[in-house]
Structure formats: C-alpha cells, structure tokens
C-alpha positions in Angstrom: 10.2 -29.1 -13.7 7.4 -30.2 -11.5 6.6 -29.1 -7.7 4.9 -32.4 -6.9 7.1 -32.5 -4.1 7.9 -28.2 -2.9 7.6 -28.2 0.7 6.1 -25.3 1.1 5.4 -24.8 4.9 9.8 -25.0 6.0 11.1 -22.5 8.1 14.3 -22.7 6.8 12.9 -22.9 3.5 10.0 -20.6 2.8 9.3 -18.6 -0.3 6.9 -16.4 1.4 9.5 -14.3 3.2 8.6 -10.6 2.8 12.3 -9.4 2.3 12.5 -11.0 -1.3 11.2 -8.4 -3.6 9.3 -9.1 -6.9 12.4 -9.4 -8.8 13.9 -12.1 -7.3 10.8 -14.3 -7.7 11.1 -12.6 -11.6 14.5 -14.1 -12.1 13.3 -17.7 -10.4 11.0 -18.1 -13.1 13.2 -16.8 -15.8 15.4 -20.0 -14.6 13.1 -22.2 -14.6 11.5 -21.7 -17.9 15.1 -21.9 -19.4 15.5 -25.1 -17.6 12.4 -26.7 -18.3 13.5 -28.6 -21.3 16.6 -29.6 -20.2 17.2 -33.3 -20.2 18.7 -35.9 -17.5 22.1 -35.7 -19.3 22.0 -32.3 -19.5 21.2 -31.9 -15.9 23.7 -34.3 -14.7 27.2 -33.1 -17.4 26.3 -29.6 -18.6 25.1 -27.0 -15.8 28.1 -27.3 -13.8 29.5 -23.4 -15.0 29.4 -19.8 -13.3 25.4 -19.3 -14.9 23.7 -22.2 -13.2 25.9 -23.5 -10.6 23.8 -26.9 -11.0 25.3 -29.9 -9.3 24.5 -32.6 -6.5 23.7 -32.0 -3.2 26.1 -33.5 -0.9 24.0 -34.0 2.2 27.2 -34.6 4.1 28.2 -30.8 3.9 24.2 -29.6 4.3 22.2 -28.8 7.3 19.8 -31.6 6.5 22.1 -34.2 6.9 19.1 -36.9 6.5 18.4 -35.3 2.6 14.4 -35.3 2.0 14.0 -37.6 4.9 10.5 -36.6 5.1 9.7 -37.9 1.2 9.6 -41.8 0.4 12.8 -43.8 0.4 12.7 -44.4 -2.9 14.9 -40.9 -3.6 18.2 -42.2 -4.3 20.6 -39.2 -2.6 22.9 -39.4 -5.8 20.0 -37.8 -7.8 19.7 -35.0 -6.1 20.6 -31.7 -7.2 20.7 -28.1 -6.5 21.1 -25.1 -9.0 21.1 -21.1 -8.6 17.6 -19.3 -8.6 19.5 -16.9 -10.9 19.4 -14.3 -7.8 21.9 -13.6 -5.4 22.6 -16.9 -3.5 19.4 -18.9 -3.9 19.6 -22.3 -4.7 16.9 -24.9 -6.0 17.0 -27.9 -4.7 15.3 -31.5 -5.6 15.7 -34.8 -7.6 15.8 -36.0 -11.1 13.8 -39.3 -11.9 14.3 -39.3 -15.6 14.1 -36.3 -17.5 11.8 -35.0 -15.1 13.0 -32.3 -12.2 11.2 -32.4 -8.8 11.9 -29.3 -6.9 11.4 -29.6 -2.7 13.2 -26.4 -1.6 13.2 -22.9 -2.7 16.0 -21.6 -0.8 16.6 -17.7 -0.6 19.1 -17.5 1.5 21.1 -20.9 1.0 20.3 -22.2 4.5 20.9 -25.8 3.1 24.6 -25.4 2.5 25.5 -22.2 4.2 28.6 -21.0 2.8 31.5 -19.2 5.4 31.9 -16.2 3.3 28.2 -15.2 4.0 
C-alpha cells in the first residue's frame, strides 16, 4: 500500500470529516495492514467475497466518470480498484501497478458509487 497518490484536499472525499469517530479510522488501518502484503494476483482473483468487497472500479457506474482524471494518463482504468475500509460503507479506492497498491480516495460515505439503498 502506498499513498503516493491520496488526494487529500476532495470534498467528496475527505478523511478529515468530524462525524467519523476513532474507530472507523481503527478498522481502516486494521484493513490495511492485512492487505499490505497481498500480491497483484491476489488483489485482482481473491478479495472478491462478503470481507473485502475488493474489485474494479467501473467508472461508468461512479460519480467521477473521468476515473483519476487529475493523475497522469498513464493509469490504465482496468487497474483500478476499490475495497471496503472494513467500516460501514467505506470504500478504498486506487490502482495496482504491480504488486504495489496506490490509494487516491478514502471514501467514508461511498460518494464514488453511491448505492440506492442508502
């Protein structure tokens, strides 16, 4: 996992919401530090079950139709994925270059794909 990329600063996006209590960020981390180790295979084939919800993102059904528009072109849209924080509805969402995760969003409130049962 690396945060190279977080965007930090999104309105739809932000972490730094004061309604998320100490315990969702608890469970965030306890996802990530299982997932750190997990390879591009595993990422890709294995997370799709209830626990991690991990697939790709399919822009086409998102509120951010352009994907991470606003990072190089050289993010290919098929290796982008999202996964649950662990908490509630909160997704993770970034790309896989190798092995390696990139997370761009933190998303509390799944504003990216906004399900209609919300």
């Amino acid at each position: 996992m690396v945060f190279k990329y977080l965007e930090e600063g999104s309105r739809d996006f932000s972490f730094e919401d004061k309604k998320f209590k100490a315990k969702y960020y608890i469970e965030l981390i306890k996802r990530l530090k299982l997932m750190e180790t997990f390879d591009e295979h595993t990422f890709r084939f294995k997370l799709q079950d209830g626990y991690y919800r991990c697939h790709p993102i399919n822009w086409n059904k998102s509120t951010k139709k352009k994907g991470f528009d606003h990072l190089a072109n050289q993010i290919c849209s098929d290796d982008c994925y999202q996964f649950s924080t662990g908490f509630k509805k909160g997704r993770v969402h970034g790309f896989l270059i190798g092995n390696i995760y990139h997370i761009v969003w933190i998303d509390f409130n799944h504003n990216l794909c906004p399900s209609k049962n919300r």
